[in-house]
N, C-alpha and C positions, 0 to 999 in steps of 0.2 A: 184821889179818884183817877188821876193821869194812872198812875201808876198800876191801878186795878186794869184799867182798859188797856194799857201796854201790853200785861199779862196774858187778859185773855183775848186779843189779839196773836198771841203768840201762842198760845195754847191752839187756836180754832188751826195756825199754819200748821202746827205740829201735827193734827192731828187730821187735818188735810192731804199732808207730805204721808204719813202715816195709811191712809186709807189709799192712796194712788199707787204707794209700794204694794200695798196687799192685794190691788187690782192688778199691776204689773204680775205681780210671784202669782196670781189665779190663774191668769190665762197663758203662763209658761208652758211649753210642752215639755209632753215625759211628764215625770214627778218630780216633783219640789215638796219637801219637807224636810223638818226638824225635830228632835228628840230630846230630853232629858235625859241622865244617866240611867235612869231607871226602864228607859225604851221608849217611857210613855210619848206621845204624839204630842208638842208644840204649837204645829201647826202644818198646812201643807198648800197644794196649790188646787185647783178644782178638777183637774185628771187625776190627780192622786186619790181624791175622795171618789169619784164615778165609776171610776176602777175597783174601787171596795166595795160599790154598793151603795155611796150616802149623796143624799142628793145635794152637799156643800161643804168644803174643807170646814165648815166650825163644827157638822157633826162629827168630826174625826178626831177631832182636839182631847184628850183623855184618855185615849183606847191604846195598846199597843199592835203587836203584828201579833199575836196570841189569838187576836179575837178578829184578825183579819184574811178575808176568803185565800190565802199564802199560808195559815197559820203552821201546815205542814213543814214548812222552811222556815220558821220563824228561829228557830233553834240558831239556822245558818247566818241568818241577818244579825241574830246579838251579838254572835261570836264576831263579828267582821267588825259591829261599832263597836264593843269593848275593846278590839284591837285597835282600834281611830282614838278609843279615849287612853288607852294604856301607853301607846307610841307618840302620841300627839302629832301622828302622820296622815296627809292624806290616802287615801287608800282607793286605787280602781279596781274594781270587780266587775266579775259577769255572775248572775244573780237568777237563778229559776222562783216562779213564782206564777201562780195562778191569777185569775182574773173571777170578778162573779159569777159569770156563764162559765167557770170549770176551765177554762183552754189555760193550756200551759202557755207562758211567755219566757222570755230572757231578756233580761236588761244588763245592759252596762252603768253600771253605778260609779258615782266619783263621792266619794264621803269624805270629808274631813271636820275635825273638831270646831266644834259650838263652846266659844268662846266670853267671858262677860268684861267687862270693861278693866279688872284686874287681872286683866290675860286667863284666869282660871279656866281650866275645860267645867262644862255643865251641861255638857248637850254632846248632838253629833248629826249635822246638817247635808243634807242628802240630795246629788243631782242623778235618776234615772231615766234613760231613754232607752224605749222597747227597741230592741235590737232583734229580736224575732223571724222578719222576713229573711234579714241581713244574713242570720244563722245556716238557715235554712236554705237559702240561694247558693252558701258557700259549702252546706252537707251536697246540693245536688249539683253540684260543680265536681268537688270531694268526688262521688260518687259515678258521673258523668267520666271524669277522668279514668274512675278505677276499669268503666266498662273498654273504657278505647284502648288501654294498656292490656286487660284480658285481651280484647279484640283485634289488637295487634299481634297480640304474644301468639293467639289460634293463626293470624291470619301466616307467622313466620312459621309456627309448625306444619301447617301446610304448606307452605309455599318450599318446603323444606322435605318434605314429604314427596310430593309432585314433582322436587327437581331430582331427588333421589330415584324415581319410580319412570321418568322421562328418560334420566340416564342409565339405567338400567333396560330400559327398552329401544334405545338408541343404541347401545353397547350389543345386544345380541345381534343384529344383524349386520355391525361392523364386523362382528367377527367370523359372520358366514362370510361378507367381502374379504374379508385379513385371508381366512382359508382358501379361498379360490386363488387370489391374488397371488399367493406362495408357488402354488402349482405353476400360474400363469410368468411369473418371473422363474420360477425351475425349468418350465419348460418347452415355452413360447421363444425364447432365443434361438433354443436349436433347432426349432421347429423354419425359424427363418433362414438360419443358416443350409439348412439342408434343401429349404427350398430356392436359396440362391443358388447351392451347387447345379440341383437338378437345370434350374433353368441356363446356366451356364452350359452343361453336356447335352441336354436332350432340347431340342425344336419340337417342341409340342404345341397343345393347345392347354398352354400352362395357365392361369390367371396371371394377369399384370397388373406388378401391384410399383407403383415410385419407390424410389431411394426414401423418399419423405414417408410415404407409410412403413416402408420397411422398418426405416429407423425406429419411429413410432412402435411400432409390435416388440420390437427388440427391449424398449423401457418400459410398455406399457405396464408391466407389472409388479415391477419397484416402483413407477408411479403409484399405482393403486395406493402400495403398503406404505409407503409414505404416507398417503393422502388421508389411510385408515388409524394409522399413528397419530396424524395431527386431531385429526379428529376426535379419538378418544384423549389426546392431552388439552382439547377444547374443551370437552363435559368437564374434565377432570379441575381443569380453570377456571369455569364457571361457577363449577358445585365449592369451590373455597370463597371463588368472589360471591357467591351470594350467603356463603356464612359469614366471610368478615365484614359484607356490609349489614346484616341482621347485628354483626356484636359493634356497631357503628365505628369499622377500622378503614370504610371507604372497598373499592372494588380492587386494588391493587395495593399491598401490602408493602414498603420500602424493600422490607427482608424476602419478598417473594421476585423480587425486578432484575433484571440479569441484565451481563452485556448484549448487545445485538448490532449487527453487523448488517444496514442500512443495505448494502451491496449485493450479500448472499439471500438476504431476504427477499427483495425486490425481482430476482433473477427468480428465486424462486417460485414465487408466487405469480409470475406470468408465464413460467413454464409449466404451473402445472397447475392454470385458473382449467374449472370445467365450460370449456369455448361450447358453443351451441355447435359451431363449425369448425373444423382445423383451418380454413381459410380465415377465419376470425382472429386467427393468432397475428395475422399482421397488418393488421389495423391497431395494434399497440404496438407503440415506440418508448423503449426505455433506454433512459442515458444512467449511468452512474458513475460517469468520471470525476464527480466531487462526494463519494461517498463517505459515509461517517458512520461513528457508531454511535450508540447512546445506548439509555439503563432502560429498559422495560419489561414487557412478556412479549416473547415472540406470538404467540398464540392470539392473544386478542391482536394483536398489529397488522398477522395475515389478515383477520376475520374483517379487520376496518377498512384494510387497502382494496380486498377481494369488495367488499361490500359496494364500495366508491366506483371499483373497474364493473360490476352489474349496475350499477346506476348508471354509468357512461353508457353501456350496452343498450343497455331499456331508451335509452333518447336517441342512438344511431338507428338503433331498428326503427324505431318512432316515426323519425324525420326523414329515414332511407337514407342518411350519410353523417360522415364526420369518421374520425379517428381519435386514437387517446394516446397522451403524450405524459410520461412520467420522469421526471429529473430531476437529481440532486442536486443541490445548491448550498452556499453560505451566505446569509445576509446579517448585519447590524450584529453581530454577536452570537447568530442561531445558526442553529443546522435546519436543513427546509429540505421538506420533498414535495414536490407541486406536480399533481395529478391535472390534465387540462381533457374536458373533451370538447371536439370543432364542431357534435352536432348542430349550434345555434339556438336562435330562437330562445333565448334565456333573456331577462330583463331585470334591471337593478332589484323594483319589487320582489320576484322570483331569490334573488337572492337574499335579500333584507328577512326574507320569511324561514331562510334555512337555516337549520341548526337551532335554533332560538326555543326548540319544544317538541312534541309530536306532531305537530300536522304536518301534512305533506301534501304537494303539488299532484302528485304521480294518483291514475285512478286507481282503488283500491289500495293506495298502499297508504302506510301508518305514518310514515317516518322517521319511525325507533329506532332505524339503522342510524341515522345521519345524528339521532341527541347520543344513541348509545356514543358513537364516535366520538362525540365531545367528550365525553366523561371520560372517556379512556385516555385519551389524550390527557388530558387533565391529570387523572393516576399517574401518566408517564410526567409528568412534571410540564407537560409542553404541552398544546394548543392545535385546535384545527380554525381556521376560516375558508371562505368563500368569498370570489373577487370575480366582478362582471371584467371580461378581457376580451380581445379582437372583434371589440363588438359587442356581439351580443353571444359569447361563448363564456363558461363557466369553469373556473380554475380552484380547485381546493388547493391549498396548502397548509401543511403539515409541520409544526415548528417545533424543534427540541431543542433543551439547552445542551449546550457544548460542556463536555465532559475531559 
């Protein structure tokens, strides 16, 4: 009699442990189930069966995917567990399959072989979780992607288009300047010269014009055709930097960077800045008795220095004073050119906020000049900053490595 009550004792835990597993695998998510070789349904968990339609995994017990609202795929599903029983491999898959209201679903399934206690496969036990939204969130991502890639691609063939169609319309009336300009350098020299002689021989009531205008008239017009030169070699530097930055090679190309002569640059670009005034020419001081050369494009370098000397401008007019002071230098390893201007009234914040983006202090303006400058610098392999000095006065400088 001990021995009967030991028994069923141990039966009642068995089938205690037994009934709490079957509670556990019911209220799993996704599906839980198990299969015979033959496909037939084992058992499953209570999502598995509400998903088919039955109101409890034991109506499911007997039936295969044949006769379940998938039965369309069932074909797909045998083949995947004959390959779990054939391999005796786990197997992950993604899995279509409908649901009883009709909607299509996708699950990620992990199957691996249904085993009995002499290792034999006889089954083939099954974890799915609808993976659906997951799909779906990654089709409109997928898909999201592919619009901002078209919508890039339109926005480079225009922007491609528009720089073509600017420089094209920028270019025709350079070259009504370039035309005039020819004449004006043919013939504007002699025209001064002849009005030097006359005022030498004859006392009249000549116009009086200074040595400083004269000279002026005498270059003015290889000025011009210079100025019409650089300018169409500016479109012409543009229109490749904004191709090689659409094919992502950056705004200055190694293979496109030449030498450049810090000296003849600097000379240049303050003899021939467009001054509002000819008196305005000497309110710039340029030194280059530590000149250097370095690798760049002449062209954006005028366009950054020029850009810097109109911003010094814009703040002497402002405040009704100051001057601008440009000089080469060597420091710590670098070649430096330090642009200062003395209008004042500048403050650490004012500077902390430059160069860092677009916005800009100045009314109505953007700032584009002062990030473009960064950038090029950059391209040039060297750096621009900004430093509060004699106060409250404001100094760029300009750093390249030594070559």
């Amino acid at each position: 009699m001990e021995d009967c009550e030991k028994l069923r004792l141990a039966l009642q835990e068995a089938e205690s442990k037994i009934k709490r597993f079957e509670e556990i695998i019911a209220l799993l998510p996704g599906h839980v189930y198990w299969k015979d070789l033959k496909g037939v349904i084992l058992g499953c968990n209570n999502q598995q069966a509400i998903d088919a339609g039955y109101k409890s995994s034991q109506e499911m017990i007997g039936h295969t995917d044949y006769e379940m609202p998938w039965r369309e795929d069932a074909d797909f599903l045998r083949k995947i567990d004959a390959e779990v029983v054939r391999t005796g491999n786990t197997q992950l898959v993604e899995e279509k399959s409908k649901t009883i209201d009709g909607k299509e679903a996708i699950w990620l399934s992990r199957k691996a072989p249904l085993r009995n206690e002499q290792g034999n496969i006889e089954g083939v036990m099954g974890i799915s979780l609808d993976i659906t939204e997951l799909k779906q969130a990654q089709e409109n991502e997928k898909l999201a992607l592919q619009k901002a890639i078209a919508a890039e691609e339109e926005m480079k063939r225009a922007l491609l288009l528009f720089s073509g169609m600017q420089s094209h319309d920028l270019r025709t009336p350079l070259a009504a300047i370039n035309m005039a300009a020819q004449l004006l350098a043919r013939d504007l020299p002699s025209l001064v010269l002849a009005y030097e002689a006359a005022q030498k021989k004859v006392e009249s009531d000549l116009p009086q014009f200074s040595p400083r205008i004269l000279s002026f008239l005498k270059e003015v017009g290889s000025d011009i055709l210079e100025s019409v030169h650089a300018a169409n070699e500016y479109i012409s530097s543009s229109l490749q930097s904004i191709t090689g930055a659409m094919n992502g090679d950056g705004i200055l190309q190694e293979d496109k960077k030449v030498n450049c002569d810090s000296r003849y640059l600097l000379q240049r670009i303050v003899r021939n800045y467009p001054y509002k005034e000819i008196s305005l020419r000497d309110k710039v001081y340029l030194s280059t008795s530590q000149y250097f050369n370095f690798k760049g494009n002449e062209i954006f370098f005028n366009r950054l220095v020029e850009n810097l000397i109109k911003n010094a401008f814009e703040q002497i007019e402002l405040k009704g004073r100051g001057e601008i002071f440009i000089n080469c230098a060597q420091e710590n390893q670098l070649n430096l050119i330090k642009i200062k201007d003395t209008a004042g009234g500048v403050t650490q914040e004012i500077i902390d906020k430059l160069l860092g983006g677009i916005k800009s202090s100045k009314q109505g303006g953007t700032g584009i000049g002062l990030s473009s400058a960064k950038q090029i610098m950059q391209g040039m392999n060297g750096d621009i900053k900004a430093y509060l000095v004699d106060g409250d006065c404001i100094e760029f400088v300009l750093s390249f490595p030594k070559i």
